[in-house]
N, C-alpha and C positions, 0 to 999 in steps of 0.2 A: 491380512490386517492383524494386525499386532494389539493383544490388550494386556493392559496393567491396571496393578488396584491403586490407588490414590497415593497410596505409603513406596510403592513403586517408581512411581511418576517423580517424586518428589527426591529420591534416593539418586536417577535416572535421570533426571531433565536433559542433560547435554545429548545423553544415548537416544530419547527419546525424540528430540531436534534433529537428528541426524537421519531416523526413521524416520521421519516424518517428510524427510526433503523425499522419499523415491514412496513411500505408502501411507494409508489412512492409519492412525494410533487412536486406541481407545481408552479413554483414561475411564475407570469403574470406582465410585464410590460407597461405604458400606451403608449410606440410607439409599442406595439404588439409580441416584442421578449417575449418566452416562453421559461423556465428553468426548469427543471426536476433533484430533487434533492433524490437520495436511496443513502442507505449507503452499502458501500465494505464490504464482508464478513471476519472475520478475519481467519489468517489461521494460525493453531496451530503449522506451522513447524517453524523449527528453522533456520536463516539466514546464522547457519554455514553447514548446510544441501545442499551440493553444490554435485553436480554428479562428478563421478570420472574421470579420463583421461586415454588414454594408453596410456603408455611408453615403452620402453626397459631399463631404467635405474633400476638397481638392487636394492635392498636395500644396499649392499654394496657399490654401487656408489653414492649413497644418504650422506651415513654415511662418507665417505670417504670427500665427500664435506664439509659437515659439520668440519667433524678435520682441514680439510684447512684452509677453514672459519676462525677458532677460534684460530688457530696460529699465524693470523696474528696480 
């Protein structure tokens, strides 16, 4: 793990992002707060990748909405 002082961090961002993609980065500040910076893993699924629901409505109750919809 890699740590830097705030004045560091600041000078560094880019270097520090790129550390960050393979290890944990410690940013240190001089009243003593400590920041711990990793990066999210990306996830290859897709946002329209949503779980299904149960219904009772049929497909013809679907489609049937739909025509209404559209008539009007």
């Amino acid at each position: 793990m890699k740590v830097f002082t705030y004045s560091e961090a600041r000078q560094n961002l880019s270097k520090l992002l790129l550390l960050a993609q393979n290890e944990e980065v410690e940013i240190r500040r001089k009243d003593g707060a400590v920041f711990s910076l990793i990066s999210k893993k990306k996830e290859d699924k897709s946002p329209f990748d949503v779980p299904g629901i149960k219904t009772q409505a049929t497909t013809q109750d679907i489609l049937d909405a739909v025509r209404i919809s559209r008539a009007r």
